[in-house]
N, C-alpha and C positions, 0 to 999 in steps of 0.2 A: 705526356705531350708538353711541350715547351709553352709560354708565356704567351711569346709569338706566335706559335701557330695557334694557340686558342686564338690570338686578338684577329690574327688573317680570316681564321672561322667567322669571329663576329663581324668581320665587315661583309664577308659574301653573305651573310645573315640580311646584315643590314640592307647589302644587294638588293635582294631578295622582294624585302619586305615595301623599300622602297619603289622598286620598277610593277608592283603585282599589286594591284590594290580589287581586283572582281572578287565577287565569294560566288561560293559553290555550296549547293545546298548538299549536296553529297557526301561531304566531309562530316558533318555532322555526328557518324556514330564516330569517328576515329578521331575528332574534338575533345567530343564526350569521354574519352577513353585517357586523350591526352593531360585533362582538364584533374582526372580522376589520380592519376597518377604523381600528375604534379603536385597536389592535394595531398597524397599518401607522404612524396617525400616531403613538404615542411612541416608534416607531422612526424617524422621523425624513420615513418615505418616503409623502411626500403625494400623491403620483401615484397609489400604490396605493389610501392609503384613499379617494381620492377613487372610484377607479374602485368600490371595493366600497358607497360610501355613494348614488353612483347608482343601482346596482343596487336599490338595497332603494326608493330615491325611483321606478324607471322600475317596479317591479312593485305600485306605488300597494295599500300593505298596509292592510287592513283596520282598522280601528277597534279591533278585539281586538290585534289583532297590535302599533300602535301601545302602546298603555296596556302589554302586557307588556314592549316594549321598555325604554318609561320605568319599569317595575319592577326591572328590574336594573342600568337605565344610568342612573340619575338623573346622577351626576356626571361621567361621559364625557359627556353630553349638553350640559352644562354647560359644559364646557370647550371645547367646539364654539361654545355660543354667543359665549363671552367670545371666541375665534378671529376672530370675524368673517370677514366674506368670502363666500366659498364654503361653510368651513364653515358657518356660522351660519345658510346655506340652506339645506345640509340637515337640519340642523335642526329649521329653524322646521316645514319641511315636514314631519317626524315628528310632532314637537308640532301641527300641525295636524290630522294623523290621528289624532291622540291627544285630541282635543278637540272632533271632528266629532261635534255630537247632530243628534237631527229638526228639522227646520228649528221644527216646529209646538211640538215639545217645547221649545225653546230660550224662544218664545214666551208660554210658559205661567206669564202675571204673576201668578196666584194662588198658585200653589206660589211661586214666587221671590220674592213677598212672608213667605209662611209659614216660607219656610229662614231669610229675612235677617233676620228677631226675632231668631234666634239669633245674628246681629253684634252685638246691643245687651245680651247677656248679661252677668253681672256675673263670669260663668266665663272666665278669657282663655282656657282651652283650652276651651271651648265658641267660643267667639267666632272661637277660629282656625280649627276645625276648621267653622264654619259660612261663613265669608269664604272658606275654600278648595274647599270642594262648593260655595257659590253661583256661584266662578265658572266653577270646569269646566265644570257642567249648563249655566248660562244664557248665559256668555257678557256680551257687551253688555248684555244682556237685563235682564244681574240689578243692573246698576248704576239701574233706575227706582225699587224703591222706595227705595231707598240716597239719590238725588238728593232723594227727598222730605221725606226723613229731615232736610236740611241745613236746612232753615226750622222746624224741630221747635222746639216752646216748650221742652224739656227741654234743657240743653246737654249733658245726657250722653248721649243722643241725637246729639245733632249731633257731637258728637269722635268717635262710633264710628263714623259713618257716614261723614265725614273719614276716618277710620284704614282702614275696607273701601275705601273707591274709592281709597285710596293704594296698596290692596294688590292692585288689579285690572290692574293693569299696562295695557297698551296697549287692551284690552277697553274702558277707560275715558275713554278720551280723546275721542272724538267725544262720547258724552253729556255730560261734563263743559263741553265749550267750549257746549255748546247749553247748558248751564244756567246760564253768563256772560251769558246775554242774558238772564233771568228779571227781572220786576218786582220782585219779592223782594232786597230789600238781601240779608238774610242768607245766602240762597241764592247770590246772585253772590260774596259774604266767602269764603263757607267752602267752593265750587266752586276758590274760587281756590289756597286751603289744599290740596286735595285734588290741583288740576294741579301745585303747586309740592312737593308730596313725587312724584311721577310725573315727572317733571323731563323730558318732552317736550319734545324743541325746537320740534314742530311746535303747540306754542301760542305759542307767544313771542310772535308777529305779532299774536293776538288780547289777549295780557296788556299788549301794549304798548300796544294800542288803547286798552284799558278803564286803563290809566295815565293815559294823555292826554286821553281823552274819556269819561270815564265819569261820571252824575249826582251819586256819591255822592264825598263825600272821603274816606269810609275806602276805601273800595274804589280809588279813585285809589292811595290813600298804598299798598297792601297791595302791588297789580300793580308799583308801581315800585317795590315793593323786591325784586320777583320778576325783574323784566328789569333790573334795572340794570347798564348796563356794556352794555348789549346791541345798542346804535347808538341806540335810542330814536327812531327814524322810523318809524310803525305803517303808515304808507300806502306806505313803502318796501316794508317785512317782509310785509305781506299781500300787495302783489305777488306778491315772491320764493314764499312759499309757495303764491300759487294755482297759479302756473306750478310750482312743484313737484308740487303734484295735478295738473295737467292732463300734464306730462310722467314720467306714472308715476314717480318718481324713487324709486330704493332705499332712501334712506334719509328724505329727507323727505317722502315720499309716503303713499300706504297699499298695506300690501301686499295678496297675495290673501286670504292668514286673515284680513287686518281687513273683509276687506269683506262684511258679510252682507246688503246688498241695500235698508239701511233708511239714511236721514236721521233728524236727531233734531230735535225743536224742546219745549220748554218755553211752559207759561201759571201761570204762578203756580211753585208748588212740584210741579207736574204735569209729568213730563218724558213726552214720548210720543215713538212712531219711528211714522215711514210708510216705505214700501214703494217703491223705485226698481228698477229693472232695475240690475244690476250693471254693466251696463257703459256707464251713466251714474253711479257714485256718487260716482267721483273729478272727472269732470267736473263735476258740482254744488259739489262742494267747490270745485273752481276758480272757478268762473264766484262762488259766495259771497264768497269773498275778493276776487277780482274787484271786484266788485261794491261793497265797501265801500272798495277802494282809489281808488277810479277818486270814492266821495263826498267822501273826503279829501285827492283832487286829483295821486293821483299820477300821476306824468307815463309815458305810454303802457298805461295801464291799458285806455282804450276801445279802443285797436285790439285787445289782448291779448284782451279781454273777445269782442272778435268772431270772432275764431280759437274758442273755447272754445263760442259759442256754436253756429258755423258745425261743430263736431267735434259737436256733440252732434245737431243737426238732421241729419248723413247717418247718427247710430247711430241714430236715431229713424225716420229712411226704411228702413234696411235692417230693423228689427224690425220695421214695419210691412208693410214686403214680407213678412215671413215669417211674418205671419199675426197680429201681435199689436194689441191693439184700444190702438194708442195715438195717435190720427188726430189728436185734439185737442192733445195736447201739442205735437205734431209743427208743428202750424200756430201755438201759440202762442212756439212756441221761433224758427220761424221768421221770425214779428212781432215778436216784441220784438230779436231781429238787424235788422230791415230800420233800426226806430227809431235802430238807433246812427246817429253822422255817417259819412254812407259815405266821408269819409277818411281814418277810421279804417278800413273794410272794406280800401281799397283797400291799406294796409300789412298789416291783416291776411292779406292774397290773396297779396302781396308774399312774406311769411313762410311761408304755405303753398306756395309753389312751391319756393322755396328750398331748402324741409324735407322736400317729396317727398309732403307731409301730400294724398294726392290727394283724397278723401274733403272735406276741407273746402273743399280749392279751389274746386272742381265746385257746392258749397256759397253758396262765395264770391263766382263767378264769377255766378252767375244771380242774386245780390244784386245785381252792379254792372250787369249786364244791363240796357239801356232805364232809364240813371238820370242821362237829358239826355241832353247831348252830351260832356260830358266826356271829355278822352280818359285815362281811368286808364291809368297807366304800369303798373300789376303786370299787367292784361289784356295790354299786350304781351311783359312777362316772361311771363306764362302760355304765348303765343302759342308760344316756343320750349321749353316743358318736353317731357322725354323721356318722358314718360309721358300716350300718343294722348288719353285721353280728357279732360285737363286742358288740351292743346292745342286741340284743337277747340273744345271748348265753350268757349275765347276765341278764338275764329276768328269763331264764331257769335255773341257779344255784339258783339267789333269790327267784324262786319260790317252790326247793326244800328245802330252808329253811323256808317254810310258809310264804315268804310275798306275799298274792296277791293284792298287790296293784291295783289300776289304773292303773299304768303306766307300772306295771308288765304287767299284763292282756291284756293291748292295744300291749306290745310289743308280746308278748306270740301269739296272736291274728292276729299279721300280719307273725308271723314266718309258720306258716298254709300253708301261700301262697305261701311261698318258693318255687320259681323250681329250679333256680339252681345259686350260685355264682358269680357273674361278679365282675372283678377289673379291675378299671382303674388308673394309679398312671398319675396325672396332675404335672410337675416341671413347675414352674411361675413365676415371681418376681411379676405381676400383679397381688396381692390378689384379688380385686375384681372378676377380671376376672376368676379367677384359681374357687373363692367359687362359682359364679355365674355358672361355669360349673359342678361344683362337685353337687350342687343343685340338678341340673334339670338333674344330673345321677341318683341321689338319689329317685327321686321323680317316678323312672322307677324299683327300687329296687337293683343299682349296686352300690355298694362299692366306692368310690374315696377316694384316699390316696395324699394327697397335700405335695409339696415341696417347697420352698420358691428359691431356689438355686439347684446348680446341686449336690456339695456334698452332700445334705442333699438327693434330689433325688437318688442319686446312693446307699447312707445308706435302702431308703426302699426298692430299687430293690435286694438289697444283703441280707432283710430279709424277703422279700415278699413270700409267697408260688405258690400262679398263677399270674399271671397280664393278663387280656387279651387285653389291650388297651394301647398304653403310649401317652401323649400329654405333649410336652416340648417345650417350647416357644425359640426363636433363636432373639439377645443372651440370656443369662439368666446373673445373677449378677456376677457370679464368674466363668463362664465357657462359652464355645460356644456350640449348641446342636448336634454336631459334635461329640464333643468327649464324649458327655454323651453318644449319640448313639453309638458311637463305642464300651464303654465300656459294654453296655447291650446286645449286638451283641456278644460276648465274650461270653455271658454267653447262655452256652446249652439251659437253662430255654426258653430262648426269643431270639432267634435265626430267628424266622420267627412269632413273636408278632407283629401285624399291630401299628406302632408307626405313628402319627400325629406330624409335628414342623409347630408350629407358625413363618413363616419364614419373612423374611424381602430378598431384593434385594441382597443381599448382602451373602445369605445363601449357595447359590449355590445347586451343585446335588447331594440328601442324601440317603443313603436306607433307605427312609421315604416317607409320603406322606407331601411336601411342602406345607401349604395351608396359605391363609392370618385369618381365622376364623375356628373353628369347632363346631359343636354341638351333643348334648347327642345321636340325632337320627345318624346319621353319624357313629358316635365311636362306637353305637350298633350294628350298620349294618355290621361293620367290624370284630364281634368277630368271633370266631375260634370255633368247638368243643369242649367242654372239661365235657364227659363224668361223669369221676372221679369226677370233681368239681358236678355236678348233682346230682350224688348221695350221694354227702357230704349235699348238700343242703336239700334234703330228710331226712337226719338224722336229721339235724337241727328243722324240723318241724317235725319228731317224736320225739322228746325231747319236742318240746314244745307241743305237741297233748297231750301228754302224762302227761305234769306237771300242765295241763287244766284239764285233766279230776281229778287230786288228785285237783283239787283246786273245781272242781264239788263238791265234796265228801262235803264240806266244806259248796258248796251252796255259792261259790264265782264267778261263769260263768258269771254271768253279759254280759256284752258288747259282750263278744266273745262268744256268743250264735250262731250268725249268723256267724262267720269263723269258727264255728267247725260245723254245718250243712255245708258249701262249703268245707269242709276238708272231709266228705262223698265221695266226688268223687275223693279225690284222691289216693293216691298210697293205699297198703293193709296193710301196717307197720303204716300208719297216720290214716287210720281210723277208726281204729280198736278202738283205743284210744280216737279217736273223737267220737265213738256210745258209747262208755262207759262211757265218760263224759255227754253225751247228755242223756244218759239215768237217773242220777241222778240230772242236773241240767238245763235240755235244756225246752224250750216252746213248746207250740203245733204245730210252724213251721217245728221241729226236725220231727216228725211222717208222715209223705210222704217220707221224704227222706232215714230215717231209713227203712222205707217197700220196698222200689226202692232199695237198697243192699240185703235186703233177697232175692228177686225177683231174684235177678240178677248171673244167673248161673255159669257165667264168672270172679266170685268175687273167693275169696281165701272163703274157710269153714271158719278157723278163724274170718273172717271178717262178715261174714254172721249171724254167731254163735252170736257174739259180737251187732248187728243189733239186731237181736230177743230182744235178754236179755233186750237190751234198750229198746225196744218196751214196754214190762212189768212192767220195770222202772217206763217207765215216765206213762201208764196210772193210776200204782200205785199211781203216785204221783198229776199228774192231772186229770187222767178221759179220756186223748184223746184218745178214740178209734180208732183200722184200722177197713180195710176189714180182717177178720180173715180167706177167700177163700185163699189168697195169702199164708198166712202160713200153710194152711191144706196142697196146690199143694206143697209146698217143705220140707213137712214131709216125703214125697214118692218119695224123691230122692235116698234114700240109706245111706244118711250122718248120722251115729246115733248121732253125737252131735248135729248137725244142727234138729233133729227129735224133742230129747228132748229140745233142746230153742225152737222152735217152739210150742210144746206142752205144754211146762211151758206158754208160753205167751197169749196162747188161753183159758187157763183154768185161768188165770188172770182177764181178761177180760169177760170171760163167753162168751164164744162165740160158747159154745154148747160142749159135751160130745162124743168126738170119739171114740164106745168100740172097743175092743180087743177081740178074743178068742184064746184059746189055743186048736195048732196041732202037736201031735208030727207024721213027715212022716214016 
């Protein structure tokens, strides 16, 4: 973390300490803890205070208990932040308790307009002590009318309003870069003045822009004297930082306190927020920067771009599974993906295999799906990834492009079996141990999505669409499993997702299950319902019933002769497809099983229908005769499609001449 954004910490610190003077006797054990901790680190031994500043982060203290903390530790707090590291996370996560108001309070632009006059006082301790309550209570919130403030005809006005948004620390930086884009020369001027006392790095990539391409020359001459020295490629820099929002990154990213759920955009000297699901905020941010790198020509920006958009379209399908009215977005996110060049999809598929990212593959993969004949190379990288359901669903695009391979067919073949989705995402620094588990999930048909570290863990959970399991080893290399947990805990997603840590003595008491070892049967036994994932999984194995029987057609069934006869008994959408292929390329094991769904009253007509036909098929094609009694009883059911397959199939076979006469009643 930079210089400045510790010093921005320390002043919302300051905020803090100054607007909040009540104690709370409640605080007390997580005082005690703080107090103990602090204690262990000037004594040298970090281990200790570490384990004590967990404690107080894994029993998520209340908002009182927060603010009294910061009443007695302002400066131990402090010194944690300037720490960096570990420290400075826990930290931020106190100061985050310490900072949490009602989401609707935070909200509340009439009052936040009514505090911030008192930024524009002629009293500096009016002014400071008005700058530090605006921005505990509002947060982001309270930097709107401050931004409006920057176009104000008064220039005493405007330096004050400059001087508060320099003094809002990180609170400020998202509305600040949105009010870079304003029509308003003055507004873009003194925005600018405002980032360059806040000395974010993650504006740089936008100051450099508005350097290079901005309409005005002062504002040009201003940004280059802000980034100068800084490489001065904007189209380079926006890259790096979108892919910094999109890969959650610790320090160039956003963290979870910055994120309240809102985008900002400006019209004039009107700054306003709308409302995103949080766990699209950072992908928006990606896919923005994105977005204007890729206008300034930088080179792999489109594929990037469709990674980003391909991560935001499976969090879009999973909210939408779980009930949220976002149906339109979902379809518009997923059109303007399709518009990229799909060769750029196809490196971005490339990259999501690679990375394990399985959620956008799955994503990516039904992009490339039926887009010609093309033979994209990452669909056959896809083909071998360890994780089934990224394998198949390129088994099932490639095999809509006529390859039936081997390795098609064997995949194609286990997709049959499909019941339903399981994910489990493993964070480990112990590869052996991490593949060794992911193995023997695999080997039961569940997904594992491997992490090396916890950021990288926390990247899959923020692109994952279900998880039904987590296993995170304690510590991990860059974090403690504490605050991975807290942060997945955060998210609605996995709020009551049964999480396993590999803990050690020293882990303490987690909303988790502490255990020294776990295994595949264990994590299974722990999953949850999840309906919706079931009948995703069924699709998946009607796609692939389905791209078996065109491969029938072909006289390419081979091997998966015998998964598409066990695909007979299952759902009526699977095997429908499965008697249809069996019927053009199945053995004489297929004809018992085919006559056992005509039989069977209880089946769908479609599926019934599709039985018969097969029957005719294959004796067509081999000679294997049934019992043709079976088909005569379910001519005289009443089904006339089912009457006529049955009729065609007995008169195939010769199985004797049933007449008809005509009565009219």
């Amino acid at each position: 973390m930079s210089l400045i954004r510790t010093s921005a910490l320390r002043l919302f610190l300051g905020a803090t300490f100054f607007a909040v003077t009540a104690t709370f006797a409640t605080a007390q054990d997580s005082q005690q803890l703080l107090d103990q901790g602090i204690a262990a680190y000037h004594q040298g031994n970090f281990e200790a205070a570490k384990a004590k500043f967990r404690e107080i982060v894994a029993s998520n203290p209340t908002n009182a208990d927060a603010l009294q903390m910061l009443h007695h530790s302002e400066d131990a707090l402090l010194e944690l932040l300037v720490e960096g590291g570990e420290f400075e996370a826990f930290a931020r996560e106190i100061l985050a308790a310490a900072r949490s108001e009602g989401r609707e309070a935070m909200r509340d632009m009439d009052a936040a307009a009514q505090l911030a006059e008192g930024c524009f006082s002629d009293s500096y301790s009016d002014r400071a002590q008005s700058i530090f309550a605006l921005g505990q209570k509002f947060g982001p919130f309270s930097t709107v009318p401050l931004v409006n403030a920057l176009g104000d005809a008064k220039e005493s006005r405007r330096l004050a309003a400059i001087y508060a948004l320099s003094r809002m620390g990180s609170n400020a930086v998202l509305p600040l870069l949105a009010a870079t884009h304003s029509t308003n020369t003055e507004v873009r001027l003194n925005a600018l003045h405002a980032l360059n006392a806040l000395g974010d790095a993650r504006t740089h990539a936008r100051i450099a822009d508005m350097a290079m391409n901005d309409g005005d020359g002062s504002v040009q001459a201003l940004a280059s004297s802000i980034v100068a020295g800084a490489g001065m490629d904007p189209a380079r820099m926006l890259l790096e930082q979108g892919m910094a929002y999109f890969a959650h990154d610790m320090e160039m990213g956003l963290s979870p306190t910055e994120n309240y759920g809102v985008l900002w955009t400006i019209d004039g000297r009107k700054l306003q927020f709308y409302d995103v699901p949080q766990s699209l905020v950072e992908l928006e941010l990606a896919k923005h920067n994105l977005l204007r790198a890729m206008d300034l020509g930088a080179d792999g920006a489109q594929w990037r771009l469709g990674l980003v958009y391909a991560s935001e379209v499976a969090v879009l399908q999973g909210l939408v599974e779980g009930g949220a009215d976002l149906g339109e977005q979902l379809a518009a996110q997923n059109n303007a993906m399709l518009t990229l060049n799909h060769h750029a999809l196809d490196m971005a598929l490339s990259e999501a295999v690679s990375t394990q990212q399985a959620a956008a593959a799955e994503v990516l993969i039904a992009a490339l799906d039926g887009a010609g004949e093309h033979a994209w190379d990452s669909l056959k990288q896809a083909l071998q990834s360890e994780i089934p359901s990224v394998s198949l669903s390129a088994a099932i695009a490639l095999a809509h492009q006529g390859d039936y391979s081997a390795a098609v067919l064997d995949r194609l073949a286990s997709a049959l079996r499909l019941d339903a989705q399981r994910v489990v995402h493993i964070i480990d620094g112990n590869a052996d141990r991490a593949q060794a588990l992911a193995y023997d999930l695999a080997q039961s048909g569940v997904d594992a999505v491997i992490a090396a570290d916890g950021a990288a863990g926390l990247v899959n959970m923020h692109l994952g669409l279900n998880v039904d399991a987590f296993v995170i080893a304690d510590p991990l290399p860059d974090l403690y499993a504490g605050r991975v947990l807290k942060s997945l805990r955060m998210d609605a997603r996995f709020g009551s997702t049964p999480v396993f840590v590999l803990g050690n003595d020293n882990t303490g008491d987690l909303d988790a299950q502490v255990v020294d070892s776990v295994d595949a049967s264990t994590i299974m036994d722990s999953f949850q319902e999840l309906d919706h994932q079931r009948q995703r999984y069924i699709a998946i194995a009607t796609q692939a019933a389905k791209a078996l029987a065109h491969a029938a057609h072909d006289g390419q069934l081979g091997m998966a002769n015998s998964a598409m006869v066990d695909a007979l008994g299952r759902a009526d959408s699977i095997a429908r497809y499965a008697a249809h292929g069996l019927g053009f390329a199945g053995d004489a094991s297929a004809a018992p099983a085919l006559l056992m769904v005509v039989e069977n009253t209880s089946r769908s007509s479609e599926v019934r229908v599709a039985a018969a036909e097969a029957l005719a098929n294959l004796f067509a094609r081999s000679g294997v005769a049934v019992d043709t009694a079976a088909l005569q009883s379910a001519m005289t059911e009443g089904d006339p499609a089912l009457s006529e397959a049955c009729a065609r199939t007995i008169g195939v076979m010769g199985g004797g001449h049933l007449s008809a006469g005509v009565s009219v009643q």
